[in-house]
KOLBA-580277 format. One line per field, with one value per atom (N, C-alpha, C): atom name; residue number from 1; x, y, z. Coordinates in steps of 0.05 Angstrom, whole numbers. Each point is the difference from the previous one (the first is absolute). Last residue first. Layout:
BEGIN
name = [CA:...] .
resi = [NUM:...] .
c1 = [X:...] .
c2 = [Y:...] .
c3 = [Z:...] .
//
This chain:
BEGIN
name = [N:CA:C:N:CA:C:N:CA:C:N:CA:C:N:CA:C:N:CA:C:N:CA:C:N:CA:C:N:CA:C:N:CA:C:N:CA:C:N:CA:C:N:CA:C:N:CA:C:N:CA:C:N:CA:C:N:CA:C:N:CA:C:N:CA:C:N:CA:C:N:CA:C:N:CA:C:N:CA:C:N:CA:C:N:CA:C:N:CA:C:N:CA:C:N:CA:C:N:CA:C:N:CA:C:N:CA:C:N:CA:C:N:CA:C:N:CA:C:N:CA:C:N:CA:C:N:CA:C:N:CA:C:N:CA:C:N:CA:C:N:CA:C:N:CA:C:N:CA:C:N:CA:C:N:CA:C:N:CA:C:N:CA:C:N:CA:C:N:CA:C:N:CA:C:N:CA:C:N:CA:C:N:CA:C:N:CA:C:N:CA:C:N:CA:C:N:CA:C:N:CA:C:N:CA:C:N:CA:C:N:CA:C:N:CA:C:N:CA:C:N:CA:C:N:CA:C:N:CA:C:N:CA:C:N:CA:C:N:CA:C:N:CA:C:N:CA:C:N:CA:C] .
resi = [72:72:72:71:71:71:70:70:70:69:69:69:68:68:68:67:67:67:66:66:66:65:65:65:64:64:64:63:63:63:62:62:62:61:61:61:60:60:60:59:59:59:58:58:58:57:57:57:56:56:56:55:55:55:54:54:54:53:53:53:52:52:52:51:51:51:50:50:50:49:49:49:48:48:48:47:47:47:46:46:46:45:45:45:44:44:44:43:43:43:42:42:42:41:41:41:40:40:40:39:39:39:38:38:38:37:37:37:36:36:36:35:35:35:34:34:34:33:33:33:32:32:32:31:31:31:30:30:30:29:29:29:28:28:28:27:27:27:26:26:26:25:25:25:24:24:24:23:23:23:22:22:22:21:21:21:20:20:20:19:19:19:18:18:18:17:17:17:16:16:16:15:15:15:14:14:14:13:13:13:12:12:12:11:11:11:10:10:10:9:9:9:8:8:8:7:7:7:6:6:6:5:5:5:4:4:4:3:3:3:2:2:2:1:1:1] .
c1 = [81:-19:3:26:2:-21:-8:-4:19:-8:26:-4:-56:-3:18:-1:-6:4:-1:30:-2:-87:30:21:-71:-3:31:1:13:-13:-27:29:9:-85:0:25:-34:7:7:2:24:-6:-60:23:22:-81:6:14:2:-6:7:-13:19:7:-83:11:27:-49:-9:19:12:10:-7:-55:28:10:-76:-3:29:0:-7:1:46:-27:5:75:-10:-22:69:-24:-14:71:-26:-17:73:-17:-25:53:7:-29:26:-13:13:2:18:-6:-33:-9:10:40:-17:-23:88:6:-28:-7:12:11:-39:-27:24:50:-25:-11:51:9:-13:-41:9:15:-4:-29:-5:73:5:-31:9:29:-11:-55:-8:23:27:-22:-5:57:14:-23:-20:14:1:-21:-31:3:81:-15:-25:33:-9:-2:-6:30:3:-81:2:31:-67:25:14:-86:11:33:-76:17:8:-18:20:-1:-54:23:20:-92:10:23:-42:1:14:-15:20:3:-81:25:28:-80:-9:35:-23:12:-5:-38:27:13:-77:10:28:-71:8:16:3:-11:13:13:9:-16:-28:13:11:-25:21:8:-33:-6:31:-35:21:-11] .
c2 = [84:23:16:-90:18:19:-103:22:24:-102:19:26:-67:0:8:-10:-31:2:80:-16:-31:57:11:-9:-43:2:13:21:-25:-7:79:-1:-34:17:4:8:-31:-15:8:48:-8:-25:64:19:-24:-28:8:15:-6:-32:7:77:-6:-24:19:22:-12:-29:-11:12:39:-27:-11:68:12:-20:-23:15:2:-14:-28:0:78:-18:-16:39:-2:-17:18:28:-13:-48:-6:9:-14:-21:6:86:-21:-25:97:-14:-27:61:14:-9:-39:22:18:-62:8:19:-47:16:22:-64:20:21:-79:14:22:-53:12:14:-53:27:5:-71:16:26:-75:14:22:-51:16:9:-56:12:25:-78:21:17:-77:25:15:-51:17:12:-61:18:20:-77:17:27:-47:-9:18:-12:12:-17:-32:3:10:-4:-19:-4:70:0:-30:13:11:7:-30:-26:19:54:-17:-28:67:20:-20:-20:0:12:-2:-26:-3:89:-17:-25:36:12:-9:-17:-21:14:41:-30:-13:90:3:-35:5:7:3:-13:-20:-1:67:-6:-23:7:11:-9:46:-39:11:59:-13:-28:117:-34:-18:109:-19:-28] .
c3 = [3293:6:-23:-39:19:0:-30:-1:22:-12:-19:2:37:-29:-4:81:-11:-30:61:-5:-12:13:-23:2:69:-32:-27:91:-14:-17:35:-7:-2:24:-28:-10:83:-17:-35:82:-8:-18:14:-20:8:51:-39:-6:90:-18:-32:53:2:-6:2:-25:-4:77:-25:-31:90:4:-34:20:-6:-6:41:-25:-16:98:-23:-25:63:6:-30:59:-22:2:74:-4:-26:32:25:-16:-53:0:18:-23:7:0:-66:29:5:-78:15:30:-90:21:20:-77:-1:11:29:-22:-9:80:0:-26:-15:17:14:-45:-23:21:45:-11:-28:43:27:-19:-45:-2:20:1:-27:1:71:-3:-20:2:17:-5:-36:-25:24:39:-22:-15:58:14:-16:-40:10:17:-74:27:8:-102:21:34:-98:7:38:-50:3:13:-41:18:4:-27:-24:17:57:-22:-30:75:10:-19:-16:-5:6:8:-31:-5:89:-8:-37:36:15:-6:-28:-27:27:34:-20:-9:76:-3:-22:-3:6:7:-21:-21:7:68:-16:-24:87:-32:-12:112:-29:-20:95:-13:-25:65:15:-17:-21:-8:11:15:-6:3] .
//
């Protein structure tokens, strides 16, 4: 288990929270918190970085589709 985080993993946070902009910082952790529960069936402790990353991108890529109009 890796105690720092992937630079990747803070680069796509940093791009999640100015595409949020509306967002308090509370509130994106919030919803990124129940992805990582929707998604793994784990809590913030148990999920390693890798995962975390995945979990980034499926939510940026659900706003992507709500930007465009697109549905799931």
């Amino acid at each position: 288990m890796s105690t720092e985080p992937t630079p990747d993993l803070m680069t796509r946070l940093a791009a999640l929270r100015a595409a949020c902009p509306d967002m308090r910082f509370g509130q994106l952790i919030a919803t990124l918190g129940e992805l990582v529960a929707d998604m793994t069936d784990r809590t913030w402790w148990d999920i390693e970085d890798e995962e975390l990353v995945t979990v980034l991108e499926r939510f940026r890529q659900d706003l992507a589709r709500r930007e465009s109009g697109v549905a799931r």
